[in-house]
C-alpha positions in Angstrom: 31.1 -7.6 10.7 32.1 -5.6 7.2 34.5 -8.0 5.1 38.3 -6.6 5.2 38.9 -4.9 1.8 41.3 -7.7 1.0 38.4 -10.7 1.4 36.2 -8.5 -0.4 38.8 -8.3 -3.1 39.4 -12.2 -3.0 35.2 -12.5 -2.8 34.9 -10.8 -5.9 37.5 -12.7 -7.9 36.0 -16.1 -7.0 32.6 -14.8 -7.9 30.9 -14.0 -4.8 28.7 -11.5 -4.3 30.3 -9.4 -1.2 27.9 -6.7 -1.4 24.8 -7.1 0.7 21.7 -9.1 -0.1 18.2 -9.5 0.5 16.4 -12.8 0.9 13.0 -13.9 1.7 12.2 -17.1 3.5 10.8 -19.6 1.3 8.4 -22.5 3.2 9.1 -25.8 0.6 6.9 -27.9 2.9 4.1 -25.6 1.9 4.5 -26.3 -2.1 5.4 -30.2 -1.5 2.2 -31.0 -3.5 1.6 -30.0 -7.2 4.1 -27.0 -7.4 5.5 -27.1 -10.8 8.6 -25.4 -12.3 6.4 -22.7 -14.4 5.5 -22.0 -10.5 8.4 -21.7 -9.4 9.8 -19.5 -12.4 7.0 -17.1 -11.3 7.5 -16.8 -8.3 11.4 -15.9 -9.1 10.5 -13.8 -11.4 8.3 -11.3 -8.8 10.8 -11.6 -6.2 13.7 -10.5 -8.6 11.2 -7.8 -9.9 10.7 -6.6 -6.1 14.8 -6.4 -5.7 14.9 -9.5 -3.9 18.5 -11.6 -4.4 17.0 -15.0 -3.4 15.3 -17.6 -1.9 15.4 -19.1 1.5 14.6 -22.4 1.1 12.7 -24.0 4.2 13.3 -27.3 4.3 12.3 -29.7 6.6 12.5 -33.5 7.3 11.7 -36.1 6.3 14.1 -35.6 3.2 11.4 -37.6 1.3 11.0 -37.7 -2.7 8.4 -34.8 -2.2 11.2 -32.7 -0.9 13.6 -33.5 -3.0 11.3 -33.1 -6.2 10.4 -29.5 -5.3 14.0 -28.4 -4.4 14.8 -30.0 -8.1 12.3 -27.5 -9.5 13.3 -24.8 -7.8 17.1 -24.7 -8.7 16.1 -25.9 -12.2 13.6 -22.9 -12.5 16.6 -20.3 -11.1 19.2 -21.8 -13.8 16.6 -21.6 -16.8 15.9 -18.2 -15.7 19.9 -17.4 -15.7 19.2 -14.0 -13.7 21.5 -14.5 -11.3 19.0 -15.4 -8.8 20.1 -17.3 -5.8 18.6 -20.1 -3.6 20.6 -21.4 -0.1 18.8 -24.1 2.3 17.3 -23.1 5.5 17.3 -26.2 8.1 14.6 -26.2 9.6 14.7 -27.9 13.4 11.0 -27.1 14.7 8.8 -27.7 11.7 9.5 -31.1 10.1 7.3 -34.3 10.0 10.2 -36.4 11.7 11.7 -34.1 14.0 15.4 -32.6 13.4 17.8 -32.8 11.0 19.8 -36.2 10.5 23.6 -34.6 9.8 23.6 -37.0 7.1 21.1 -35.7 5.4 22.1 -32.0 5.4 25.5 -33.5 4.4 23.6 -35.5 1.2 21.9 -32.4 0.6 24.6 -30.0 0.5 27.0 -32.6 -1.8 24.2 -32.3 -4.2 23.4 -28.7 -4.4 26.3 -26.7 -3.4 28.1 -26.6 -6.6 25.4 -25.6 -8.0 25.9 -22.7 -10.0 22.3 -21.0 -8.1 23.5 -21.9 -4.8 24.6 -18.6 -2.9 27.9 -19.0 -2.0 29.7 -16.3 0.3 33.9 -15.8 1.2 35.7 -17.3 4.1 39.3 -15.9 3.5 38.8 -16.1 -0.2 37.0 -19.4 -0.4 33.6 -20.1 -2.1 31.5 -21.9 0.4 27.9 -22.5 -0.3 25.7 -20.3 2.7 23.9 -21.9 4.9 21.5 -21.4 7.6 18.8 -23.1 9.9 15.3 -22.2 11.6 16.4 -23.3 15.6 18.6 -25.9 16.3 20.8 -24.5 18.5 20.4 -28.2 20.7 22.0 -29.7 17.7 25.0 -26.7 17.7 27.6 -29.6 17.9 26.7 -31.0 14.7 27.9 -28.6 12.3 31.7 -29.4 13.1 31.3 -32.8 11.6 29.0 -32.1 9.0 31.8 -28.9 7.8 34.2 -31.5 8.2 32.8 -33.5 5.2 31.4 -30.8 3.5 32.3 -27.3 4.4 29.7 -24.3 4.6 29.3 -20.8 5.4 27.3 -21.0 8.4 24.6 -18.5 9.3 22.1 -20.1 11.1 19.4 -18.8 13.8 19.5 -20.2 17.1 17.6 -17.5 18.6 15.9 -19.7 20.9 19.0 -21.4 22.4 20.2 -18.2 23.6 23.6 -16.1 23.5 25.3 -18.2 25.7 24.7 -21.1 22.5 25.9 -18.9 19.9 29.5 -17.7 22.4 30.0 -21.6 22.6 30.4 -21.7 18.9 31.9 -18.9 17.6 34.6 -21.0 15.9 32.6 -23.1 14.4 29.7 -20.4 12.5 30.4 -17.3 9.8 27.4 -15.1 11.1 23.9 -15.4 12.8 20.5 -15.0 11.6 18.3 -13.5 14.7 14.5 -14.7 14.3 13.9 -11.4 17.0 11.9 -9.2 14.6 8.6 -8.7 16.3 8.0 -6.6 18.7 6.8 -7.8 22.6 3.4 -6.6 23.5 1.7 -3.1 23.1 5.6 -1.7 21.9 7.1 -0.7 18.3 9.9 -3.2 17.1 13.3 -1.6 17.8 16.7 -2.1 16.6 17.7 -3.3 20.6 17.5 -7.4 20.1 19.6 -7.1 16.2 22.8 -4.4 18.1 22.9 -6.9 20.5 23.2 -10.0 18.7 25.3 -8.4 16.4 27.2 -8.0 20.2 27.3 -11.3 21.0 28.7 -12.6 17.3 31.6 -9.7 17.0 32.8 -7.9 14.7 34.4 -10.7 12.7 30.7 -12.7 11.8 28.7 -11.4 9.1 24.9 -10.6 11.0 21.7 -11.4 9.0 18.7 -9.1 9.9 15.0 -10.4 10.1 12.4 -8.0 8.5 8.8 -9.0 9.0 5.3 -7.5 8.4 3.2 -8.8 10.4 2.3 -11.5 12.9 -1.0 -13.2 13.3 -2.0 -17.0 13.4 -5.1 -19.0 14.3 -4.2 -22.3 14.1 -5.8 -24.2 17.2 -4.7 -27.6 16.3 -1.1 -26.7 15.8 -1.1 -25.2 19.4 -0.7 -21.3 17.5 -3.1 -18.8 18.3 -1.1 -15.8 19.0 -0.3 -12.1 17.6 2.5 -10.0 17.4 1.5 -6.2 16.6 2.5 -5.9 13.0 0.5 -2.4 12.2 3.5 0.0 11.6 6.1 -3.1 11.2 6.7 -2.9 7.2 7.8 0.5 7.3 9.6 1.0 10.4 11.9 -2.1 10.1 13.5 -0.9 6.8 14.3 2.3 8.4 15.6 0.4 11.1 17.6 -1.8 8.5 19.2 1.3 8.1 20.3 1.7 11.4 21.5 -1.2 12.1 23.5 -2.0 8.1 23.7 -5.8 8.3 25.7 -7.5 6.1 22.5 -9.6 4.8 18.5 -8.8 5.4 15.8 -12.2 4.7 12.1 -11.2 4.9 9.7 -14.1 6.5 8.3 -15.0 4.9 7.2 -15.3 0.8 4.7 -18.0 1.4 4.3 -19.0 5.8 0.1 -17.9 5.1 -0.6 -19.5 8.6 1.3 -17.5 9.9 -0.3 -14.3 8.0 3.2 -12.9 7.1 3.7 -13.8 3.1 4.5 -11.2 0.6 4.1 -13.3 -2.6 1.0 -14.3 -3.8 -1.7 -16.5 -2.2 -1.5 -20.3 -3.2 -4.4 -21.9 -1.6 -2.9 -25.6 -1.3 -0.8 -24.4 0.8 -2.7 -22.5 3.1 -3.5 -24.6 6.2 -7.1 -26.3 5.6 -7.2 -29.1 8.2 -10.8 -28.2 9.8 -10.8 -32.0 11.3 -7.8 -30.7 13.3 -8.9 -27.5 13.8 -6.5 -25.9 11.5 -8.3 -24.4 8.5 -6.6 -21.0 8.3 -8.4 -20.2 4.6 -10.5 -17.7 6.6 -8.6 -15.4 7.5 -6.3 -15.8 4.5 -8.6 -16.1 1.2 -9.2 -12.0 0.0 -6.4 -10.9 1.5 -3.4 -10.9 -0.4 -0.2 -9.2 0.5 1.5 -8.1 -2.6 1.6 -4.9 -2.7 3.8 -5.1 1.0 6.3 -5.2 -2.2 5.7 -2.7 -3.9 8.1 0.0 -2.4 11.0 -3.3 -2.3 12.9 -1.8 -4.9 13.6 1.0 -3.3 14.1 0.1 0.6 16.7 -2.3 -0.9 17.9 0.2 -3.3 19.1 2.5 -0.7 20.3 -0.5 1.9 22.5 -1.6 -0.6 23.9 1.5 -1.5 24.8 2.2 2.1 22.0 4.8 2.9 22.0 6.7 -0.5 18.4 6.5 -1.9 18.0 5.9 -5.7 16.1 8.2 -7.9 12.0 8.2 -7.3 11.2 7.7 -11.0 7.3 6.8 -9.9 5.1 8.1 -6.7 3.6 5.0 -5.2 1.3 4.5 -2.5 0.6 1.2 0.1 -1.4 0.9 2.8 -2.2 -1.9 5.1 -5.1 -2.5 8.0 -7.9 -4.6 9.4 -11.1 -4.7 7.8 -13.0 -4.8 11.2 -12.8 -3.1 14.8 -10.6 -5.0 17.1 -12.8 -5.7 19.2 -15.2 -7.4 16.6 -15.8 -10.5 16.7 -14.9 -13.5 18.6 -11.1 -14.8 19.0 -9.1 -17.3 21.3 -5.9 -16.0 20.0 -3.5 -14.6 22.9 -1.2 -11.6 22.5 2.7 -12.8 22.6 3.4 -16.0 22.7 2.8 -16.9 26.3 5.0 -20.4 26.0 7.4 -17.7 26.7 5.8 -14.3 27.4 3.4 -12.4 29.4 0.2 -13.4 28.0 -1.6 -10.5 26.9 -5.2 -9.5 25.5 -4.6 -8.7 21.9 -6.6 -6.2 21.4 -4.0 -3.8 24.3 -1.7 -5.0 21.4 -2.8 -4.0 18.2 -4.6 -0.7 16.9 -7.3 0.3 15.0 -5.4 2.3 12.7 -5.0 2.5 9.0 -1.3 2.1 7.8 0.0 3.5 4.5 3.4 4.7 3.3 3.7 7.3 0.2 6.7 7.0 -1.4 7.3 10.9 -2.6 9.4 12.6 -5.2 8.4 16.1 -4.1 7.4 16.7 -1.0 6.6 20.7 -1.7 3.0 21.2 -1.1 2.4 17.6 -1.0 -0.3 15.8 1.6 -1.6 12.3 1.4 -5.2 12.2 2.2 -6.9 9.6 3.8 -11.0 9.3 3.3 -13.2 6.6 5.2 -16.5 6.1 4.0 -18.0 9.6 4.1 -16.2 10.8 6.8 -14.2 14.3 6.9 -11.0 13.4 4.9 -7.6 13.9 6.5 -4.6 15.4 5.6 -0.8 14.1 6.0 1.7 16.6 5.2 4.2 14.7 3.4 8.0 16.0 4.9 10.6 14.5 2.3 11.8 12.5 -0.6 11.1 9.3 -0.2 9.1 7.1 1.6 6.8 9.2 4.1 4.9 6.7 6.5 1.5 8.1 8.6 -1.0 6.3 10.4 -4.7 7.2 10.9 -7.3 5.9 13.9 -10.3 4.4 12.2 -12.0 4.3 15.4 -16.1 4.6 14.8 -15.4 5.2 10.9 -16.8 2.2 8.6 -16.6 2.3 4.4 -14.9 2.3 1.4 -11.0 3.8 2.3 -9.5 6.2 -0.3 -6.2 7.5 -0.9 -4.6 10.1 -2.7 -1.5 11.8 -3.0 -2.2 15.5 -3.8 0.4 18.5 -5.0 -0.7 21.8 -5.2 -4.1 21.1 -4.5 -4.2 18.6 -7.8 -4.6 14.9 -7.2 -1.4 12.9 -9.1 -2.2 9.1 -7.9 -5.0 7.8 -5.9 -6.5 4.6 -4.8 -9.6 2.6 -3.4 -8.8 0.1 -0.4 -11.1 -2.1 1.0 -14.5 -1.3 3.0 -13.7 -1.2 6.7 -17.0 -3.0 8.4 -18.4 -3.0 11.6 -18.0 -6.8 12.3 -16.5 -9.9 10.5 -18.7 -11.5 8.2 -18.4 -14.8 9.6 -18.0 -13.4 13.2 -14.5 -14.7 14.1 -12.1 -11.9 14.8 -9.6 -11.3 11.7 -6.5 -9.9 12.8 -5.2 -10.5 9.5 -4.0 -7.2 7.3 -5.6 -6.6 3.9 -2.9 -4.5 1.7 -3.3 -2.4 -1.3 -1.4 0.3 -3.3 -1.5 2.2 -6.5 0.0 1.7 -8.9 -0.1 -2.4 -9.7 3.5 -2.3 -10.4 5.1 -5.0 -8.6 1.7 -7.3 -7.9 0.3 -7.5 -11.2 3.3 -8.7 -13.0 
């Protein structure tokens, strides 16, 4: 899956990028009304300050002017910029209004935007094609010979839910594979078992695009989604994992899916789902809870996967932590645990825990503990073990209040925070499986 020397070589003289990248999935249906280019520009800008390459743009039919307008923006937003930023179309299959993709359409679409100079573009035997993948639409597989045949593209798409016997049918015809595996099935920790055997079934020749998600919760009854996936140590333990398993790209899902409770960029209420005629107001469990700081240690996790394991210099101690604001079993819910379409239907609460979540990234780890205070509770120690990130968990179980944090060296205090109140029930008595994220300092939310 590593690019010979020589294609690297050729890849670097017709200006791609052969070293690795990191992308995050970008929903365009969710900004189709009222999302400007100043918008846009801002949202590129915190991505590229979190060490993100690009955007995955989500697009999904119909290709109406609404679509069209907001792609506009966003590649006229990455060329103003002139940062080298990238953008690349995901297809999506599932999610549009009128059903898949029309192979004319993708065709029209790629005519347009491929040359563009903010297109990513990645080497087949030295030749710039623009990279493209999909969301599903491994039914539609036989496609992609005609449309390549009018306009070629480097083909990465994920047909996870067509199965490997799909992706062996057309090997000729794709560059890599994107596997939407990346949450873990019932009460378990995600491993790196479903991306080693994808990257199996592709070879050694196909470039392999890892999935790295945090978390996994939606309540969305008139869209059929009520479901969980246990997020809790997620974040932290699938860029360890990314480690492991050295892909030759990595996209985060998502930057702005809020229904799905998985965005690291900042909260846009438009597009958070508000249909309460159709049962699909997800603003509860969204509004107050923003996910930035899930970025703040970006820099370096992507850091250190580019530079094939070697960390860079810890210039700042940082701190972010992640949990529920309410017991588990708080509440009221009709949301299952795994999707049971297509898994064992579970209670959710055997799924997630009632733990608080934080990772220190540490410079010095001589004498150095993170401690964890809820409310007035007995504070806890975490002995921090190495340079770098240093990830701990702590049961909140019968513990309710204000959560502090602190990283302490030689019995001194050098950074500490305040996280949210942890409450005996919701407020408005539906059960919030949601995560509320902080972290000191504001470097990477508050820019």
């Amino acid at each position: 899956m590593k690019l010979s020397s020589i294609f690297a070589a050729l890849a670097a003289l017709t200006g791609e990028a052969a070293a690795k990248a990191v992308f995050a999935h970008f929903m365009v249906g969710n900004v189709l009304s009222s999302y400007s280019i100043d918008k846009w520009t801002s949202d590129i800008k915190l991505a590229q300050a979190s060490g993100i390459d690009g955007f995955v743009l989500n697009v999904g039919t119909p290709l109406n002017e609404a679509m069209r307008t907001q792609v506009a923006a966003a590649f006229i937003s990455a060329n103003n910029l002139a940062s080298e930023f990238k953008l690349f179309f995901s297809f999506d299959y599932e999610g549009g209004q009128n059903g898949p993709w029309p192979a004319a359409d993708i065709v029209s679409l790629m005519k347009e935007y491929g040359p563009n100079y903010a297109y990513q573009k990645a080497s087949r035997n030295g030749v710039s094609l623009p990279f493209v993948s999909t969301f599903e639409g491994g039914n539609h597989a036989s496609d992609w010979s005609g449309i390549k045949s009018q306009v070629d593209v480097y083909l990465v798409p994920d047909w996870t839910g067509s199965g490997a016997d799909v992706v062996r049918s057309y090997l000729n015809t794709i560059d890599g594979f994107f596997s939407w595996d990346m949450w873990p099935v019932g009460a378990s920790d995600m491993s790196t078992t479903p991306d080693t055997t994808w990257q199996g079934v592709i070879g050694d020749n196909k470039d392999y695009m890892m999935g790295v998600s945090p978390w996994f919760f939606t309540d969305l009854k008139g869209y059929g989604k009520q479901r969980l996936w246990r997020g809790d140590d997620l974040w932290a333990d699938r860029w360890e994992q990314v480690q492991q398993v050295n892909p030759e790209y990595v996209e985060i899902v998502t930057w702005n899916d809020y229904g799905e409770s998985h965005y690291i960029g900042p909260i846009w209420e438009p597009a958070i789902p508000q249909d309460v005629a159709a049962e699909a107001d997800a603003r509860w469990y969204i509004e107050g809870y923003s996910h930035q700081h899930w970025r703040d240690l970006l820099p370096y996790y992507i850091a250190r996967y580019k530079n094939n394991g070697v960390a860079p210099a810890i210039t700042q101690e940082k701190l972010t932590w992640w949990y529920r604001l309410a017991p588990k079993a708080a509440g009221t819910t009709s949301v299952t645990g795994n999707n049971c379409a297509y898994q064992t239907c579970m209670d959710p609460n055997d799924i997630v825990q009632d733990e608080i979540f934080f990772t220190a990234l540490i410079r010095d780890p001589a004498n150095t503990n993170v401690v964890v205070q809820v409310g007035d509770n007995t504070p806890v120690s975490h002995p921090a073990t190495k340079v770098g990130p240093n990830h701990f968990s702590q049961p909140f179980n019968g513990q309710f209040g204000n959560v502090t944090f602190s990283i302490v060296r030689n019995g001194q205090g050098v950074l500490s925070g305040t996280g949210y109140a942890i409450q005996t029930s919701p407020p408005n008595g539906k059960r919030n499986y949601n995560a509320y994220v902080g972290g000191v300092p504001n470097t990477y939310a508050d820019l």
